[in-house]
C-alpha positions as CSV (number, residue, x, y, z in Angstrom):
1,X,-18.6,-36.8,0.9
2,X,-19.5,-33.9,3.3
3,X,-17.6,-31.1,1.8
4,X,-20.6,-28.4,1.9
5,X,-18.6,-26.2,4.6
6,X,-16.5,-24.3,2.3
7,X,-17.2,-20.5,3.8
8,X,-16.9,-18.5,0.6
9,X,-17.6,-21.1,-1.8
10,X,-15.3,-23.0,-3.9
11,X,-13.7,-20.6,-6.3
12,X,-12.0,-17.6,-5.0
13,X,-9.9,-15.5,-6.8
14,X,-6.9,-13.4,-5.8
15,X,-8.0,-10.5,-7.3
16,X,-5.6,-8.3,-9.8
17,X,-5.4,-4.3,-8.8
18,X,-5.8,-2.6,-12.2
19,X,-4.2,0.7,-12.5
20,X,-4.7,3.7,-15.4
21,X,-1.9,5.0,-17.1
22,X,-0.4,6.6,-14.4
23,X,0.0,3.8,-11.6
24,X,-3.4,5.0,-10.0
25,X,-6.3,2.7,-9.1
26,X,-8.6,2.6,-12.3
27,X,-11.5,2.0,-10.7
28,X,-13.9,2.1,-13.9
29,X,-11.7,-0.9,-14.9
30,X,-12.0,-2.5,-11.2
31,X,-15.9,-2.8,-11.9
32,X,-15.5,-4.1,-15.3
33,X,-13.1,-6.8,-13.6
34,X,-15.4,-7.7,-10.9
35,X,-18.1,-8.3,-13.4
36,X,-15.9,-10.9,-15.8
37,X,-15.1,-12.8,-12.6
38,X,-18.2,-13.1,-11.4
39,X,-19.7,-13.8,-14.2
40,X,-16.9,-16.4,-15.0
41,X,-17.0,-19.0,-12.1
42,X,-15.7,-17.0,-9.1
43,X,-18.0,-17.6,-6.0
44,X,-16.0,-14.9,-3.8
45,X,-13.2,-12.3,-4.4
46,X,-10.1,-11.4,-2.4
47,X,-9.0,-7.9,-2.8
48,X,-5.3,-6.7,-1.8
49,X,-3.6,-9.9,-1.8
50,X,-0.3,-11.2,-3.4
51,X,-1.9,-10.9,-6.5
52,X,-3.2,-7.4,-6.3
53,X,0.1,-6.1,-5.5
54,X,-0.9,-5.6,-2.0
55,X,2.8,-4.9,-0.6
56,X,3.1,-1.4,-3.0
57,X,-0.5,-0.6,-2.1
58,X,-1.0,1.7,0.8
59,X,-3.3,1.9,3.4
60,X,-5.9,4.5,2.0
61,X,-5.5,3.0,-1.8
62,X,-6.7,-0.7,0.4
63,X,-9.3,1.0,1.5
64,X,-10.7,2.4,-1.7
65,X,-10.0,-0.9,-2.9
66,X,-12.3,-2.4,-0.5
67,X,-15.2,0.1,-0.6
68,X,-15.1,0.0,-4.4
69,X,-15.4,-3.9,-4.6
70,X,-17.8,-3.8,-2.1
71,X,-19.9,-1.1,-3.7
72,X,-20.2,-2.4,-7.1
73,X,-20.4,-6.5,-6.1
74,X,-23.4,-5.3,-4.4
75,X,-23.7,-8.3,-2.4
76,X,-23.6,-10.7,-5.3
77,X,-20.3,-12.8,-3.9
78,X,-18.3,-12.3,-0.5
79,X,-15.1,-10.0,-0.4
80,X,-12.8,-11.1,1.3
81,X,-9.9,-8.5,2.5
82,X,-6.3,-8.7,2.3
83,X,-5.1,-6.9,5.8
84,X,-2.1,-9.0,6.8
85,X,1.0,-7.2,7.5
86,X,4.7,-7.8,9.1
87,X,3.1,-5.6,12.1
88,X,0.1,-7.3,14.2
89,X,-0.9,-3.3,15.3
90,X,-1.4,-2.2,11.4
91,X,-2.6,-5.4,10.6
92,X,-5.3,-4.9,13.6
93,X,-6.4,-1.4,12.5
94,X,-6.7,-2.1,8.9
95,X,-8.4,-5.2,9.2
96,X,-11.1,-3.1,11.8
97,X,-11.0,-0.3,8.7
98,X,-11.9,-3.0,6.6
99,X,-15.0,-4.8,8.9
100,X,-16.3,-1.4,8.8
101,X,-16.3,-0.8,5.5
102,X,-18.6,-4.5,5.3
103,X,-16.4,-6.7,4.1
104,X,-17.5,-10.7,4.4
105,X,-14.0,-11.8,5.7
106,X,-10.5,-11.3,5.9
107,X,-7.2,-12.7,4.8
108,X,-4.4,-12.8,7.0
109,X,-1.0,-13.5,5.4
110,X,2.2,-14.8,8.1
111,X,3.6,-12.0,9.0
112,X,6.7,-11.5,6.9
113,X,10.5,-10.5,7.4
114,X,10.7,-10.4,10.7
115,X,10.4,-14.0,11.1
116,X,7.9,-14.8,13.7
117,X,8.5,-17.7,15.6
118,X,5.2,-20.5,16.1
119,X,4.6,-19.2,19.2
120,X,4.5,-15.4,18.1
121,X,2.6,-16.6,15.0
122,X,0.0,-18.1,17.4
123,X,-0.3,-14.6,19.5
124,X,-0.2,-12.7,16.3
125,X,-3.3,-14.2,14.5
126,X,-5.4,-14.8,17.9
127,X,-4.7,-10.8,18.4
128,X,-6.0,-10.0,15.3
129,X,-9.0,-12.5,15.6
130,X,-9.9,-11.1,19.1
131,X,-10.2,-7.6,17.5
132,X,-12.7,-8.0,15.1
133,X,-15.9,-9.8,14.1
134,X,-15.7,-11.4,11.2
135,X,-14.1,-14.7,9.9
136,X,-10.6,-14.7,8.2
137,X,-8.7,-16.9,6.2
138,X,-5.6,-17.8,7.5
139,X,-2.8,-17.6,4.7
140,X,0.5,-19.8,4.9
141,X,3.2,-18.9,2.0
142,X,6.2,-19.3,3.4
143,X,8.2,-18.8,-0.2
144,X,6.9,-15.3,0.0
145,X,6.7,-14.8,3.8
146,X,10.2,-16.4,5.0
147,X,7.8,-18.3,7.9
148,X,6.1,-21.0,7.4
149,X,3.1,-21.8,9.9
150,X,3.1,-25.3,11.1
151,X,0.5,-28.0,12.0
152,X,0.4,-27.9,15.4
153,X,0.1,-23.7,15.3
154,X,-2.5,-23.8,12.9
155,X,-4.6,-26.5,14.7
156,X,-4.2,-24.4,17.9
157,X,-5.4,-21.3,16.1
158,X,-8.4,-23.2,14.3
159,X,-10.0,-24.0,17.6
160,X,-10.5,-19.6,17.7
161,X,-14.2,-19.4,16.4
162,X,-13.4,-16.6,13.9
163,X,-10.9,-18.4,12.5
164,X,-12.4,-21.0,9.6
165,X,-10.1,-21.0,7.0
166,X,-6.3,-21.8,5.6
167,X,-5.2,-20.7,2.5
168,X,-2.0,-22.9,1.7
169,X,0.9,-21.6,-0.2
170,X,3.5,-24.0,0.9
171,X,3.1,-26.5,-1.8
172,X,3.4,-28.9,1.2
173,X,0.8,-32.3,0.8
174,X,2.2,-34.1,3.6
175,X,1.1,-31.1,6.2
176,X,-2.5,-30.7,4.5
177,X,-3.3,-34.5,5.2
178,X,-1.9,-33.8,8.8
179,X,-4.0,-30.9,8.9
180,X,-7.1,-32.9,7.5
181,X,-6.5,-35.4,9.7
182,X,-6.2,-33.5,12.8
183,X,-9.1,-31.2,11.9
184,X,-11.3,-32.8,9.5
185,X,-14.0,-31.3,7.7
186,X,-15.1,-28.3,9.9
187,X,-12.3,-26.2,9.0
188,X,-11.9,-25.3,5.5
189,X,-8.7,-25.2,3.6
190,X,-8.3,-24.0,0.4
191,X,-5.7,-24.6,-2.3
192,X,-3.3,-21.3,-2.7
193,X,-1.6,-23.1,-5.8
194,X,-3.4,-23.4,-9.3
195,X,-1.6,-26.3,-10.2
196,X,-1.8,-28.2,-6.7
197,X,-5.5,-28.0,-6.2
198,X,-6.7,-30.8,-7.3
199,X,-3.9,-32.9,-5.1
200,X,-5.1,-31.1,-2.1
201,X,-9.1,-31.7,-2.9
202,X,-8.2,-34.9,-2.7
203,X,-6.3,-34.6,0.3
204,X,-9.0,-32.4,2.4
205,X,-9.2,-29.1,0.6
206,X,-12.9,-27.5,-0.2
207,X,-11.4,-25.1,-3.4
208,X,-8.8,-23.1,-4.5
209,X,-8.0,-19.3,-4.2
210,X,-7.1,-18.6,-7.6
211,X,-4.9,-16.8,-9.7
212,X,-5.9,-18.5,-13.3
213,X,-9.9,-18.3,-12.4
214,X,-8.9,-14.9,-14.0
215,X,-8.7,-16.3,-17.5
216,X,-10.2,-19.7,-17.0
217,X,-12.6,-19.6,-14.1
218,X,-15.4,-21.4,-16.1
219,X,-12.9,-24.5,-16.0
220,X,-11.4,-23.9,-12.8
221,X,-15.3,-24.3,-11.3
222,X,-16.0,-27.1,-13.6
223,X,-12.6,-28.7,-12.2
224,X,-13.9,-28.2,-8.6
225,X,-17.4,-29.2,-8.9
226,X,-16.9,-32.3,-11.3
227,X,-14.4,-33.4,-8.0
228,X,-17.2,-33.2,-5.4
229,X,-19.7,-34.8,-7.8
230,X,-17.5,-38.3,-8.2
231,X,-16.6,-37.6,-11.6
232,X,-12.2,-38.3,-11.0
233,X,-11.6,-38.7,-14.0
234,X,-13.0,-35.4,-15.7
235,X,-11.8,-33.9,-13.1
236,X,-8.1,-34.8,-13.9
237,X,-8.7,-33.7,-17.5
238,X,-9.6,-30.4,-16.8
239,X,-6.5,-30.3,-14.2
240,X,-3.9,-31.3,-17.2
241,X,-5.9,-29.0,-19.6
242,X,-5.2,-26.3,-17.5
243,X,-2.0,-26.7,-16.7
244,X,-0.1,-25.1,-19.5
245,X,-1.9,-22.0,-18.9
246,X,-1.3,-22.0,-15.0
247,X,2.6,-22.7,-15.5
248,X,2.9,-19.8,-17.8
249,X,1.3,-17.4,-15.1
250,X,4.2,-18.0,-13.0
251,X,6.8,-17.8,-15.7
252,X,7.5,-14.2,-14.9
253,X,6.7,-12.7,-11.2
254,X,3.0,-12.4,-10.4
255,X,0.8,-10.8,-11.5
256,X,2.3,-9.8,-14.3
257,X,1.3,-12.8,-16.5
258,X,-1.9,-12.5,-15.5
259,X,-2.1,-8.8,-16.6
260,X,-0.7,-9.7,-19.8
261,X,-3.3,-12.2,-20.1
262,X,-6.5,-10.0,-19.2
263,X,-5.4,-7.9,-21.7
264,X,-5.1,-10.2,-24.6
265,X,-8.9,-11.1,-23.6
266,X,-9.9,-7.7,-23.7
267,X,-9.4,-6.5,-19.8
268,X,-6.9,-3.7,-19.7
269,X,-5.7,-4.2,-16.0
270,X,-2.6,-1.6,-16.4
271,X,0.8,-2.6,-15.6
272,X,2.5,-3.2,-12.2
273,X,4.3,-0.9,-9.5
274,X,8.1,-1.8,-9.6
275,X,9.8,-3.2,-8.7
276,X,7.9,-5.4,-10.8
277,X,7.7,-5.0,-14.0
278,X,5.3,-5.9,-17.3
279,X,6.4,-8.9,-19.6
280,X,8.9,-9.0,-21.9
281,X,7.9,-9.5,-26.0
282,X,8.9,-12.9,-25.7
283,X,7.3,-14.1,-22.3
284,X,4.2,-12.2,-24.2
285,X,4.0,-14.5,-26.7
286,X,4.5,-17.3,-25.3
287,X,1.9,-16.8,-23.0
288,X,-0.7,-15.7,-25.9
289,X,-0.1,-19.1,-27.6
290,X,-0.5,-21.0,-24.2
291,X,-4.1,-18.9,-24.0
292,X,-5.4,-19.4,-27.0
293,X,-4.7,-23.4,-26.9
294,X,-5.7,-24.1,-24.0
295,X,-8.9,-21.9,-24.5
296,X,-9.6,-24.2,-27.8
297,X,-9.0,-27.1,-25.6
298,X,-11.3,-26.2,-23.1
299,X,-14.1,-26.3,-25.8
300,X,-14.1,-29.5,-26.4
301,X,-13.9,-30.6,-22.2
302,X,-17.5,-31.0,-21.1
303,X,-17.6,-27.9,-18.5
């Protein structure tokens, strides 16, 4: 299978913002992230996404953001920028801002609220494309975004030489294989939904960006690499073991489980900017017991 044109690698994760005490960036705890997931099967990390609470972030907080990653990955992994925004202008100057600053790549979310129609989706990625250098990541989550970006659109836009990637959110299969089809191998898709990646490697994907490589990235590799090497069926059993644990990170609005999570294995992330809000006692629990079994289970899964 020739699947080696993955841009960033095969694991990236969507990146958790930690905040101190007093809903500021804790940036001491930002390096001490950076260095678990790297060090825990992440090949590249997106900063400012859906995960890092990106939408109650603003514009100078991205920035440090970026410059911080950037400064203490010290070229060890691509970062990859969240600069996507319901406005093409802002989302033009802070993804400039962001090349600047030396980031690898960018991620560009649909714009959201306004509902863009496929032909303003179209003129609103190409304008952001044509204003910077680097390559970018379109990203398709039309739960979050209230517009989803079709085949024929993204085919359109993938002919544009900076852009090289589609993050899927839409939890739709039947579009992916249409997109694989169309496009084949020389534009990269990734998985945008822990527990559909493995459906959409099979499909045409070349990885995941991640929420539970947080926790579990180890496996998540493993996952991905025991795919491209033939090996189905281990594949699979590192899909179902995981699953537990990537259900209960959605039980409660993201990131919040994750949080939770990080801190039970020693990461204190903070908590979240409302209006979301940290997990209950109960949703806590649950999600500690989920951990911890599926951690043992892992242990005996060749990785």
């Amino acid at each position: 299978m020739s699947h080696n044109l993955a841009p960033f690698g095969r694991v990236l994760t969507a990146m958790v913002t930690p905040f101190d005490s007093n809903e500021a960036l804790d940036i001491s705890q930002l390096h001490l992230l950076i260095d678990h997931l790297l060090a825990h099967g992440s090949d590249a990390l997106v900063v400012s996404g859906t995960t890092g609470e990106a939408p109650t972030l603003n514009t100078s907080e991205k920035e440090q953001l970026f410059r911080e990653t950037l400064s203490h990955v010290r070229g060890r992994a691509p970062v990859i920028a969240g600069t996507g925004s319901y406005s093409t202008r802002e989302t033009i100057a802070l993804s400039q801002r962001a090349e600047a600053l030396g980031v690898q790549g960018l991620l560009v979310v649909n714009p959201y609220y306004n509902k863009p129609s496929q032909a303003d989706l179209v003129t609103h990625f190409t304008a952001v494309a044509d204003a910077v250098h680097l390559p970018i990541i379109l990203y398709n989550h039309p739960g979050r975004t209230g517009v989803n970006l079709g085949v024929d659109a993204l085919c359109e836009l993938a002919q544009h030489p900076r852009i090289v990637a589609l993050k899927d959110s839409s939890g739709d299969l039947v579009a992916i294989s249409e997109a694989h089809r169309r496009l084949g191998d020389s534009f990269c898709i990734y998985s945008g939904d822990d527990p559909l990646t493995l459906p959409m490697l099979s499909l045409g994907a070349q990885g995941v960006v991640s929420v539970v490589s947080h926790v579990a990235g180890d496996a998540v590799q493993a996952m991905v690499q025991a795919f491209f090497a033939g090996h189905i069926d281990q594949a699979r059993t590192l899909h179902e073991t995981l699953l537990p644990l990537v259900q209960a990170l959605f039980c409660a609005p993201s990131p919040a489980p994750t949080k939770a999570a990080l801190a039970q294995m020693g990461l204190q992330t903070g908590g979240l900017r409302l209006p979301l809000q940290p997990l209950n006692d109960s949703l806590r629990a649950d999600l500690s017991a989920i951990l911890e079994t599926t951690q043992e289970k892992l242990k005996t899964v060749k990785l």
